[in-house]
C-alpha positions as CSV (number, residue, x, y, z in Angstrom):
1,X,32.1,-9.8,0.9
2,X,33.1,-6.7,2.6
3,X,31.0,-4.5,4.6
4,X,30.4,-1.9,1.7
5,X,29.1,-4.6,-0.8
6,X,27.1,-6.3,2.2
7,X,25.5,-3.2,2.8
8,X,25.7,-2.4,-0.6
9,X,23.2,-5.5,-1.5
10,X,20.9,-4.4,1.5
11,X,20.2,-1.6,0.2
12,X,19.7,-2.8,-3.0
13,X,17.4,-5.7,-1.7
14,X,15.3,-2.5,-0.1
15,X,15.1,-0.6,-3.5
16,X,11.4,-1.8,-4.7
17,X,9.8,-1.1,-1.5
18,X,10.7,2.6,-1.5
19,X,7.3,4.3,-2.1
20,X,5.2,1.8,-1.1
21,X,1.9,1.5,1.0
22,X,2.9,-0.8,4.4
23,X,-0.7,-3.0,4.1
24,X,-0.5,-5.4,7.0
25,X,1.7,-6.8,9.5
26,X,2.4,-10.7,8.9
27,X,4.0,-13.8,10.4
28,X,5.4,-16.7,8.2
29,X,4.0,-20.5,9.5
30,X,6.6,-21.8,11.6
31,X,9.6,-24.2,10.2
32,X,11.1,-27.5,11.0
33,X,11.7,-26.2,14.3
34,X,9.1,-24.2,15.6
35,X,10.5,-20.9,14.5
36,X,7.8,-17.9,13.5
37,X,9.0,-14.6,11.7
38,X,7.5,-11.5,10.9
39,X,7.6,-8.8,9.2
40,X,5.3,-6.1,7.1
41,X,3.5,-6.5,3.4
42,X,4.0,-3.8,1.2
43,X,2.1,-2.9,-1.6
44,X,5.5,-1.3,-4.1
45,X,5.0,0.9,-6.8
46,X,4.9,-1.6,-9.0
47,X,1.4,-3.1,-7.8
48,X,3.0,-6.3,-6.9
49,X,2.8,-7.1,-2.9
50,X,5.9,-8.0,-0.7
51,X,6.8,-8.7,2.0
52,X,9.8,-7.8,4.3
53,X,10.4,-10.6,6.8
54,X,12.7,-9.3,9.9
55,X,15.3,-12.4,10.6
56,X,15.4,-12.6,14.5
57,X,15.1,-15.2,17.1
58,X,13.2,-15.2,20.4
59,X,16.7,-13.6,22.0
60,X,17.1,-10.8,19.2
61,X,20.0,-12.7,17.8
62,X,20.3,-11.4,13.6
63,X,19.1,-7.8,13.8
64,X,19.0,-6.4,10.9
65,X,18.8,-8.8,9.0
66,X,15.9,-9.6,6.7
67,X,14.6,-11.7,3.9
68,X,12.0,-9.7,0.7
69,X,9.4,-12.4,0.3
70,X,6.8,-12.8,-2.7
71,X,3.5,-14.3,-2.7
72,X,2.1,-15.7,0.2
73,X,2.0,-19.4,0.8
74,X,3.9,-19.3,4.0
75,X,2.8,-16.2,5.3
76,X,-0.4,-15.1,7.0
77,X,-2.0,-11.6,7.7
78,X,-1.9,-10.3,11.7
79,X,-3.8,-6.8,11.6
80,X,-6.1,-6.7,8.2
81,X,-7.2,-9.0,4.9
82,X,-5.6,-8.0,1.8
83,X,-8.6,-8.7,0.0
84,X,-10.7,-6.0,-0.2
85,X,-14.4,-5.1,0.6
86,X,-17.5,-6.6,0.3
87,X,-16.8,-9.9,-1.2
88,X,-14.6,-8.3,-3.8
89,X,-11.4,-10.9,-3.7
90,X,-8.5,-8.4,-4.7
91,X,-10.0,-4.9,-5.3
92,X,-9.2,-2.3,-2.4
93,X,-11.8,0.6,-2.6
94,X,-11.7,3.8,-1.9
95,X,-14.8,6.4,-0.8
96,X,-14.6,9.8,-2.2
97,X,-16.8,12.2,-1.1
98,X,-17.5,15.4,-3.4
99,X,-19.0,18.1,-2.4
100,X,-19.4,21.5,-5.1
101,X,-17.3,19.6,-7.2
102,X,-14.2,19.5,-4.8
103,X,-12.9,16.3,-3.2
104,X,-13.6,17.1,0.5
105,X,-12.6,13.9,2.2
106,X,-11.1,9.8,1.2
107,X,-11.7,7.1,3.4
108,X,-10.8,3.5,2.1
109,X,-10.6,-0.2,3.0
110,X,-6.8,-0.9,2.6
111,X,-4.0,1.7,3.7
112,X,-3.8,4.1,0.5
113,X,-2.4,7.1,-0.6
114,X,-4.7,9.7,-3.1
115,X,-3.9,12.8,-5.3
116,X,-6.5,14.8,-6.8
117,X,-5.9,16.7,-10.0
118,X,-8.6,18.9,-11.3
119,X,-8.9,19.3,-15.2
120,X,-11.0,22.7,-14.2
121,X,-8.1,25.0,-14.6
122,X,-9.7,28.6,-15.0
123,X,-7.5,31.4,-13.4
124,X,-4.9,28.8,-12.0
125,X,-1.6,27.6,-12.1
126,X,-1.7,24.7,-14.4
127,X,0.7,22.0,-15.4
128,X,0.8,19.2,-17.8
129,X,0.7,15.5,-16.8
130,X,0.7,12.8,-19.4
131,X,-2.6,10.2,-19.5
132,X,-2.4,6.9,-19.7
133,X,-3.4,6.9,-23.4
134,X,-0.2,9.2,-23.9
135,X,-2.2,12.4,-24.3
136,X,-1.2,15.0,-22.7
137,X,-3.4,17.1,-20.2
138,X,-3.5,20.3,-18.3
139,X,-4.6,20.3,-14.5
140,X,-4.0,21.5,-11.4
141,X,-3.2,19.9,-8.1
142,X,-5.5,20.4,-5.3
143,X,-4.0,19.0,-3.0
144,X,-0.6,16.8,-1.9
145,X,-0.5,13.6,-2.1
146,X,-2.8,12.7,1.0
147,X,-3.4,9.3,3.1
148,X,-7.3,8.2,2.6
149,X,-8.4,7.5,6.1
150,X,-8.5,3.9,6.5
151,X,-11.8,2.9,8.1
152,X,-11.9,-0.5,6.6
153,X,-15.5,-1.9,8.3
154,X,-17.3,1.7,7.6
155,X,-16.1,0.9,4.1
156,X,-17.6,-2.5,3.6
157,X,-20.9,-1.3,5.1
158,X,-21.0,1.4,3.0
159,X,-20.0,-0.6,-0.2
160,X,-22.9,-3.1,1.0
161,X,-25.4,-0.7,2.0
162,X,-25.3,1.5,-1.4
163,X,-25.1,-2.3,-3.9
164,X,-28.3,-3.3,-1.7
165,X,-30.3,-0.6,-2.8
């Protein structure tokens, strides 16, 4: 394979985590000899979570190279669960606080990205986005697309301390 089409197939291997949300740093168990690899779990577009394994030894020897990993029977998390909040086993959540009717802060328990779009479109400039449903509807943009904070203990509290009551 030339260097073109090897770099070519890279780039390609990269393609489905272009847009994604980096969730957690991991490490894969170690193999027949010993050997431990990490590497970063992405949440893609797509929904689906994978993971980009950097291929290096001890030494450094093979950088740049890497390996796109799905599922996670080898791997394990370093930094954060993937599983969510307050015993909830795969739903991230995310606290929006509303104040007057406009979105005035996001804080969440897994790295996340928000965009708020306000059907309220009185006097502004408007644009059409289509619904899930396929209908279309008018709305503006408050903002750009934003990073919730992510304050993943202050999240669980929260979730807890509003359920308890």
């Amino acid at each position: 394979m030339d260097a073109n089409k090897h770099t070519q197939f890279y780039l390609g291997q990269l393609e489905p985590l272009v847009g994604g949300v980096i969730e957690d740093a991991v490490r894969t168990d170690g193999d027949e000899f010993g050997d431990e690899f990490f590497g970063l779990a992405i949440r893609c577009k797509d929904g689906e979570v994978r993971h980009l394994i950097i291929l290096a030894d001890d030494e450094g020897n093979g950088p740049g190279s890497f390996e796109i990993v799905e599922g996670e029977n080898h791997l394990s998390g370093s930094t954060s669960s993937n599983k969510g909040s307050a015993g909830s086993e795969a739903i991230p959540t995310v606290v929006a606080w509303i104040e007057g009717g406009i979105v005035q802060w996001m804080a969440s328990d897994q790295p996340m990205r928000y965009l708020v779009l306000d059907a309220d479109t009185d006097g502004n400039d408007s644009m059409n986005i289509t619904m899930e449903n396929g209908s279309i509807a008018e709305v503006i943009r408050t903002s750009s697309t934003m990073l919730a904070d992510h304050l993943p203990e202050w999240v669980t509290k929260l979730v807890e301390e509003v359920e308890g009551q």
